[in-house]
C-alpha positions, -999 to 999 in steps of 0.1 A, spaced: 0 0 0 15 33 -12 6 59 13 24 98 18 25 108 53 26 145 64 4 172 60 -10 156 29 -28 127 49 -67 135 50 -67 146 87 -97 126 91 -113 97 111 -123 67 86 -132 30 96 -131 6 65 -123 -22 82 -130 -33 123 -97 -24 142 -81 -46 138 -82 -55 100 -73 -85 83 -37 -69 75 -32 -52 108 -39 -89 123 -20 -109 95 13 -86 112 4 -92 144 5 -127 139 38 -125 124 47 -108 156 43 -135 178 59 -158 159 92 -131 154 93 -109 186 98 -116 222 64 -115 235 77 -91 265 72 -66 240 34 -55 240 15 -38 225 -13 -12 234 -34 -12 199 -27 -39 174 -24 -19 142 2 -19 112 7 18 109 19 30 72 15 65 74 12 92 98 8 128 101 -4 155 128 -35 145 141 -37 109 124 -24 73 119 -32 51 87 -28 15 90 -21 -15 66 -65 -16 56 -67 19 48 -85 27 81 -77 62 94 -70 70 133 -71 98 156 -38 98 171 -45 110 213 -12 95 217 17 109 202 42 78 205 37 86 241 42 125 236 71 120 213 57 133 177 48 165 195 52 182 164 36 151 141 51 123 132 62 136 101 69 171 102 80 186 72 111 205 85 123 173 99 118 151 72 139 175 52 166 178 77 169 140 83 170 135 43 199 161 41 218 147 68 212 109 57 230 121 24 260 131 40 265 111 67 247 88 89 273 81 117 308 82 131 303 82 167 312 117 182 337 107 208 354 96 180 356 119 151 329 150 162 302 169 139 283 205 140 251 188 149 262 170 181 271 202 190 242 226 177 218 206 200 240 210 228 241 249 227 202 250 223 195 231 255 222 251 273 199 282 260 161 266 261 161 248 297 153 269 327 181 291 343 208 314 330 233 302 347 267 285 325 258 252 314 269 221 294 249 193 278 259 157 267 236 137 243 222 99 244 198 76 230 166 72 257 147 86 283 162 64 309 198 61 295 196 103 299 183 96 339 209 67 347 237 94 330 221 122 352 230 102 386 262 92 374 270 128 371 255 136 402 273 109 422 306 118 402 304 153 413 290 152 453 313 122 460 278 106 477 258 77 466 220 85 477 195 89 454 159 100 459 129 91 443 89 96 447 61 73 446 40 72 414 76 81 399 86 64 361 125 68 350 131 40 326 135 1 323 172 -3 328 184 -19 359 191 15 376 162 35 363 140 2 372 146 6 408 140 44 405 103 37 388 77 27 414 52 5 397 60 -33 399 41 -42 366 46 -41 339 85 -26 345 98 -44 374 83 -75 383 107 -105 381 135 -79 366 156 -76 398 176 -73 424 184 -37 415 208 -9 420 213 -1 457 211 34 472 175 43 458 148 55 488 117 60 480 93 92 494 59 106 495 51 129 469 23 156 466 -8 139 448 -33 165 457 -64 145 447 -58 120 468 -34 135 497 -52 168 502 -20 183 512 -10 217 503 27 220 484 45 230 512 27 201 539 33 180 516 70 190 508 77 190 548 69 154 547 92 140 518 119 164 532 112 148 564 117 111 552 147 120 533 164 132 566 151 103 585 157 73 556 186 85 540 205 121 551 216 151 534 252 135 541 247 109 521 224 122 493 240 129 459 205 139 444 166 140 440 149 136 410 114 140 402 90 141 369 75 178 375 43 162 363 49 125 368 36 106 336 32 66 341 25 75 373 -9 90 366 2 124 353 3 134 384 9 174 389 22 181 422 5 211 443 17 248 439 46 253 459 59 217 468 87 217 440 102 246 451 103 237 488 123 203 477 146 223 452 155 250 483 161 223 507 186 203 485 201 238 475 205 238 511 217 204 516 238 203 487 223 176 468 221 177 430 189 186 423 172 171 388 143 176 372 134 141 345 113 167 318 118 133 291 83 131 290 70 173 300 96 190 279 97 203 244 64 222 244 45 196 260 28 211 285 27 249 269 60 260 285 87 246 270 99 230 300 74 226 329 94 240 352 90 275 345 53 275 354 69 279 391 101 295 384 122 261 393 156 259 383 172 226 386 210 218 390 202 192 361 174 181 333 170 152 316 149 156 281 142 131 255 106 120 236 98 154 224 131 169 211 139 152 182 103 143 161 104 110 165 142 99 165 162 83 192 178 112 214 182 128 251 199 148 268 216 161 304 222 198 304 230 208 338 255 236 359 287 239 348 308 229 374 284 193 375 287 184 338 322 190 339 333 172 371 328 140 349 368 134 335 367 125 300 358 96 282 334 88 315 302 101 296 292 91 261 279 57 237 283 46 206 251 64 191 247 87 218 239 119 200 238 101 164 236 129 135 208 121 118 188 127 158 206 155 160 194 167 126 159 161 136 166 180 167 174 210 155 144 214 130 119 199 157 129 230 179 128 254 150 89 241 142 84 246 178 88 284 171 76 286 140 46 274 140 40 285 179 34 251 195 38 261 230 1 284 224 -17 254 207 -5 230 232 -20 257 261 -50 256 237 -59 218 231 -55 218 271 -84 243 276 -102 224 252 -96 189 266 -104 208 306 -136 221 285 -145 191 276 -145 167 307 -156 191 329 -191 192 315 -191 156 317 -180 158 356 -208 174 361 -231 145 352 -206 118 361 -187 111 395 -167 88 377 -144 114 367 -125 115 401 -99 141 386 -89 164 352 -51 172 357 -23 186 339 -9 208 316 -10 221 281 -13 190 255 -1 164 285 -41 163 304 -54 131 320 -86 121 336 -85 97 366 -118 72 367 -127 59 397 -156 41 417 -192 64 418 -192 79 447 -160 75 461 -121 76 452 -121 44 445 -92 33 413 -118 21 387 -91 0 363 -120 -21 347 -138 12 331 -101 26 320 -95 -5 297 -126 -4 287 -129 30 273 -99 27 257 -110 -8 238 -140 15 230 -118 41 215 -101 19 200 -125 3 178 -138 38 173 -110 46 151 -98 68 184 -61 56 200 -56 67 239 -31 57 264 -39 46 299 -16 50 325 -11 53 361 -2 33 395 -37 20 398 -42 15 357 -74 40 361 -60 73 343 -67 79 310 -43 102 295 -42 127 262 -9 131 246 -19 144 208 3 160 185 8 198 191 -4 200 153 -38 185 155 -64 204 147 -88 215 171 -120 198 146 -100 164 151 -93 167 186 -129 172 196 -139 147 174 -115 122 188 -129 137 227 -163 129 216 -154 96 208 -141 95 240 -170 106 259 -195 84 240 -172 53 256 -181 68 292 -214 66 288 -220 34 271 -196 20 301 
């Protein structure tokens, strides 16, 4: 099947077949038989094409896309300044590994992360492959340069599926169950969860700050890290004020301070990093999903005199800021300008708040709308209580699904339902896909 992705795919919701079609399921069997059946997947469709607000699979049916590759095509999965920049660079050169022989591009990306992520203080940056690979690279910075070994995480927290990053994510399945032991010197601490703690930022900061001294010490404590909105974890936005009390009490302390942005940087959440809606500066960010349209790349940017306490040759990886990422990179950031993503993120955030409110009103189901910009999630729960209601999450997304309408569940209890759609969608496919969405409440 010959299909052109971009801007020139009918932005449009068409069923010709049910989801899955006979071509879609013809791969999927050819799946099992060829891939480790760790690897799961959430819809079983054999995308061909894909564009802005849309996915085409193998029987010409035609998707809204709520998902993003879990907020990685923020601006589409193939935008047409990256698509030229990636051609370009493919021509010249796809690889030579940058600790070896080094290229413009490695370096390009560097300097617009040391402008683009919050502070304006000196920094330096270093490139690699994942979300997790960025986090594990973070602590080995921060452990490099405090000469401690103490790491703290939060619950509801996601960092990755490496050993390390496995015993810095909280939720046993699917990430960690049978995976272990893993990496010593990890505590876990309360985080602020306002729907279901109450708490106001600052209570609730006074009692992770209070387990960290208690479980761990400032003595031996080489850094905190924390999702400013935590994603797998049930996108999760902590209440006003607790981020900064936990970033003034490490400054304090000195512990490394990090913010993991893989998942609410690049434009996700209408800042480009969402740490500024508070003002937070961290000692170090990690980024990844979002900054490159869809290829493999993250990043570290953090102070100075961190980054560089690492001697050389301690940091880096064979494709660890590969140029054809880096390529993509740079043009992914220069749509983010261009075509002012950071306002239409803010706006399909409105719209999605908009939406499920009214339905709140007439159903106690929805226990919670949360988040920011183009990275919003409703929590279903039990009527009339708080109750995690998993059974109605997979069931409105199998609903969706079948709809023509792909959505992502996610969180500790499995009973968020989260929106991740590209930053390009158009605001006549997004409410048709939230429609779609709000039919599967109601006939659930």
């Amino acid at each position: 099947m010959s299909v052109i992705g971009g801007p020139s795919l009918p932005q449009e919701r068409k069923l010709v077949t049910s989801i899955p079609g006979p071509k879609s399921q013809e791969l999927m069997a050819r799946k099992n038989a060829a891939v480790a059946s760790g690897v799961g997947v959430a819809l079983p469709i054999a995308v061909v094409a894909g564009g802005d607000g849309v996915l085409v699979d193998a029987d010409g049916n035609s998707l809204i896309d709520l998902g993003s590759g879990i907020a990685v095509t923020g601006v589409g999965n193939s935008a047409p300044r990256v698509v030229e920049a990636v051609q370009q660079q493919v021509a010249q050169f796809t690889h030579t590994c940058f600790t070896v022989t080094p290229y413009e591009g490695y370096v390009a990306v560097a300097e617009k992360l040391n402008e683009l992520t919050p502070g304006d203080h000196e920094k330096r940056s270093a490139l690699f492959n994942s979300g997790a690979e960025a986090v594990e690279n973070a602590i080995k910075i921060a452990r490099h340069y405090t000469k401690k070994n103490g790491v703290v995480v939060f619950d509801h927290a996601y960092h990755g599926r490496t050993n390390l990053t496995m015993g810095m994510t909280a939720k046993n399945m699917p990430y960690k169950d049978g995976f272990g032991p893993f990496a010593p010197e990890v505590t876990r601490v309360q985080t602020s969860y306002p729907y279901r703690d109450g708490l106001a930022g600052a209570d609730a900061a006074a009692v992770a700050i209070t387990e960290i001294e208690k479980q761990v010490g400032a003595a031996n404590l080489a850094a905190i890290i924390i999702e400013p909105i935590q994603g797998e974890g049930g996108f999760i936005a902590p209440a006003e004020g607790f981020l900064p009390a936990i970033q003034k009490w490490a400054t304090e302390n000195g512990v490394v301070f990090i913010l993991d942005e893989v998942q609410t940087g690049f434009g996700r959440t209408g800042q480009m990093f969402a740490a500024n809606f508070e003002g937070v500066v961290p000692d170090m960010v990690t980024t990844a999903k979002g900054i490159a349209g869809g290829l493999p790349l993250s990043g570290v940017t953090g102070r100075a005199e961190i980054m560089d306490s690492a001697h050389a040759g301690g940091l880096g990886g064979t494709y660890a800021g590969n140029p054809l990422a880096c390529a993509a990179a740079l043009a992914t950031i220069e749509t983010y300008e261009a075509e002012n993503l950071l306002e239409k993120a803010t706006k399909i955030g409105e719209t999605i708040t908009e939406v499920f409110s009214n339905l709140q009103k007439t159903d106690d189901r929805i226990g919670d709308i949360r988040g920011r910009g183009a990275m919003m999630a409703i929590e279903l729960v039990e009527s009339g209580s708080k109750t995690p209601n998993a059974a109605l999450t997979g069931a409105i997304a199998k609903y969706a699904a079948e709809q023509g309408v792909l959505v992502l569940t996610c969180g500790t209890y499995g009973n968020v339902i989260r929106f991740l759609p590209a930053l390009t969608i158009s605001d006549e496919l997004l409410r048709e896909g939230l429609q779609v969405v709000v039919d599967a409440i109601a006939a659930n």
